[in-house]
Structures are given as structure tokens and as C-alpha cells.
KEVEX-768713 format. One record per atom (N, C-alpha, C): residue in three letters; atom name; y, z, x; residue number from 0. Coordinates in Angstrom, 3 decimals, padded with zeros to 6 digits. Atoms other than C-alpha are relative to their C-alpha. Example, Ala and Ser with C-alpha at 12.3 -4.5 7.8 and 13.67 -1.06 7.14 Angstrom:
  residu  atome         Y         Z         X  num
     ALA      N  -001.190   000.000   000.890    0
     ALA     CA  -004.500   007.800   012.300    0
     ALA      C   001.200   000.000   000.900    0
     SER      N  -001.190  -000.060  -000.820    1
     SER     CA  -001.060   007.140   013.670    1
     SER      C   001.090   000.730  -000.770    1
//
This chain:
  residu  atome         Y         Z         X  num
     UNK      N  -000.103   000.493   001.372    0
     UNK     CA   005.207   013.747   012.972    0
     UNK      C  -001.305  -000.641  -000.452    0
     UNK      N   000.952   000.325   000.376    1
     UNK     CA   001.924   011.682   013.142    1
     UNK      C  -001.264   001.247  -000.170    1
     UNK      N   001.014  -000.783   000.132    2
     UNK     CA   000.035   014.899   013.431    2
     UNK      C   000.045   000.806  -001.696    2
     UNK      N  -000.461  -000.621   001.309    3
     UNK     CA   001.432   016.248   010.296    3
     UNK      C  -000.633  -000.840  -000.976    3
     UNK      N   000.489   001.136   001.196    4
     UNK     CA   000.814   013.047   008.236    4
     UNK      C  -001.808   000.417  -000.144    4
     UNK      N   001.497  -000.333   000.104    5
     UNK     CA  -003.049   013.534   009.234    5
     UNK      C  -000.550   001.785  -000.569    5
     UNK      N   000.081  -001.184   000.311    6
     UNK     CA  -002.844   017.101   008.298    6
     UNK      C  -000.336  -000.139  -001.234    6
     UNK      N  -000.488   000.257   001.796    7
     UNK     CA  -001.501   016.444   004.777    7
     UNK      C  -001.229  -000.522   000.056    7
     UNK      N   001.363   000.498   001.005    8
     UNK     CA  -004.362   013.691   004.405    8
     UNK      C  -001.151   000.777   000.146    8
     UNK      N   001.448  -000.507   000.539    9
     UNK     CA  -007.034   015.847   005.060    9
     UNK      C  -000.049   001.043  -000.985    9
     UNK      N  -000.691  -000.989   000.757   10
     UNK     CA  -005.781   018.526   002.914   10
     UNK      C   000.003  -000.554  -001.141   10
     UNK      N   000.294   001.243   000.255   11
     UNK     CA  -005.640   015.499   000.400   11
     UNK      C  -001.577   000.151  -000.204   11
     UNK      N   001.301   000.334   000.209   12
     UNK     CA  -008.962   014.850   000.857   12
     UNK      C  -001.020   001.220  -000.317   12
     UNK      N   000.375  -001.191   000.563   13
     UNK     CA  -010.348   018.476   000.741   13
     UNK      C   000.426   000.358  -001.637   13
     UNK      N  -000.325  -000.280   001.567   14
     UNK     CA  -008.726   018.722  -002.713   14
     UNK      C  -000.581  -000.756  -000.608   14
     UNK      N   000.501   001.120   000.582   15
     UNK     CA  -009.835   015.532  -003.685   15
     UNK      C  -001.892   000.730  -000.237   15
     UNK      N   000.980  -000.306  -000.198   16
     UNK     CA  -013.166   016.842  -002.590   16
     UNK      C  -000.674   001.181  -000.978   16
     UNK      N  -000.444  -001.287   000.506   17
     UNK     CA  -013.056   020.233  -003.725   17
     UNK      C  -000.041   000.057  -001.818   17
     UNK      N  -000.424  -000.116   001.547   18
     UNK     CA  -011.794   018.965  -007.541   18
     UNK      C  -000.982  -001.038  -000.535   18
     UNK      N   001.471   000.534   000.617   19
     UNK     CA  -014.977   016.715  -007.417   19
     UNK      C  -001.204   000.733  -000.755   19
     UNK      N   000.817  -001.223  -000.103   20
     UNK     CA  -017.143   018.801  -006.903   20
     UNK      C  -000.141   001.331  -001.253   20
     UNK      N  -000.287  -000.726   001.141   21
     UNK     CA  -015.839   021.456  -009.338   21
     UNK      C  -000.224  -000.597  -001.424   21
     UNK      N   000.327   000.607   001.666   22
     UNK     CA  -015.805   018.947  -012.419   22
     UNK      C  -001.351  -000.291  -000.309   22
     UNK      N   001.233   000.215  -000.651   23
     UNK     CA  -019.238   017.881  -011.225   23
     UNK      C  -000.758   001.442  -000.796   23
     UNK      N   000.278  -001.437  -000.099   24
     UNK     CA  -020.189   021.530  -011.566   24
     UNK      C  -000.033   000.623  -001.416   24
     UNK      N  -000.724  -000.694   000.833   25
     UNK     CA  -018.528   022.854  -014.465   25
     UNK      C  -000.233  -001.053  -000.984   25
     UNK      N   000.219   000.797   001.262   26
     UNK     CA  -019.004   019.855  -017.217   26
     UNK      C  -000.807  -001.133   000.648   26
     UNK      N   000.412   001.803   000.185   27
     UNK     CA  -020.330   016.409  -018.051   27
     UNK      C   001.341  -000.801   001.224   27
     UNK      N  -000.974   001.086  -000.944   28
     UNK     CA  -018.783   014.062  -015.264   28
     UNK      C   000.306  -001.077  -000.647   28
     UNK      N  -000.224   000.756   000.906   29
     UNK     CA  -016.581   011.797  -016.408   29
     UNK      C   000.672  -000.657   001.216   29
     UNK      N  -000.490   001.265  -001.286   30
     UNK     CA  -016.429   008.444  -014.488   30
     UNK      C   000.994  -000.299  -000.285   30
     UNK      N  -001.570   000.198  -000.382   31
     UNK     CA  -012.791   007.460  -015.777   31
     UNK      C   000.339   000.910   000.784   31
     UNK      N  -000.795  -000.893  -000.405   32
     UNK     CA  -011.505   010.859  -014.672   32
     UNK      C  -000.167  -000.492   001.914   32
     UNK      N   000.060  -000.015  -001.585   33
     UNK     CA  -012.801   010.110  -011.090   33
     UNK      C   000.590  -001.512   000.505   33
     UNK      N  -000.056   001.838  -000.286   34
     UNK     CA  -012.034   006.254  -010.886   34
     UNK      C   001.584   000.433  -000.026   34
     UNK      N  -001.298   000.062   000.140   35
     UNK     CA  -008.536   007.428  -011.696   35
     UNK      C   000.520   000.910   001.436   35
     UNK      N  -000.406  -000.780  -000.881   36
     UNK     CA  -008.356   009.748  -009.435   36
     UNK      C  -000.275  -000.567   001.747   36
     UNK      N   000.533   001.096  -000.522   37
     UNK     CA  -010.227   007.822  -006.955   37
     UNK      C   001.369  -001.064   000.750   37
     UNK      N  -001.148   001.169  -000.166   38
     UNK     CA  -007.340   004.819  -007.144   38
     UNK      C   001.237   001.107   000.838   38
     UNK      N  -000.960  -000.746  -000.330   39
     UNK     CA  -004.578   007.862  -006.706   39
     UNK      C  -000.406   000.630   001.538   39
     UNK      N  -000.253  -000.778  -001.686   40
     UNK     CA  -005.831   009.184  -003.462   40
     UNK      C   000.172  -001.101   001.032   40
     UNK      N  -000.490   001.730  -000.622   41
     UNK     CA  -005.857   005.210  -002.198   41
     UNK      C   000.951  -000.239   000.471   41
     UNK      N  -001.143   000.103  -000.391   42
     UNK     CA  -003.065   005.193  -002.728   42
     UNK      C   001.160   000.758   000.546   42
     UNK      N  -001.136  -000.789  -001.011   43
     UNK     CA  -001.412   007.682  -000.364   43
     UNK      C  -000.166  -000.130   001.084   43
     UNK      N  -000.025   000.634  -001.311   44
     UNK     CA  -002.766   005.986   002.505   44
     UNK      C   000.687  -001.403   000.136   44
//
């Protein structure tokens, strides 16, 4: 069960990563969007 949990978070964190990266990329970065997002991945640990 603990191996699973660590699964999910990196998986988690690759997206997190991943949907940086892309906005980054693709437009003007927008520091709310990441600060929000940011707080939300916090908080699933």
C-alpha cells in the first residue's frame, strides 16, 4: 500500500512537472496560475 501511495505522488509530480513546463512553453507564464497550483500539489502530501 505504501508503495502505491509513492507511485501516485510521483505521477503527481510528473504532471505537475510536465503542465509547468508546457504553460512555460506555450504562453506568457502566469505566476497566480502556478502559486495555485503550487499550494494544490502541497497539499496531497
Amino acid at each position: 500500500m505504501k508503495q502505491k501511495n509513492k507511485i501516485n505522488a510521483m505521477i503527481a509530480v510528473i504532471l505537475l512537472v510536465s503542465g509547468i513546463y508546457y504553460t512555460v512553453s506555450s504562453s506568457s507564464f502566469n505566476i497566480e496560475f502556478f502559486r495555485t497550483t503550487f499550494e494544490s500539489i502541497l497539499g496531497i502530501f
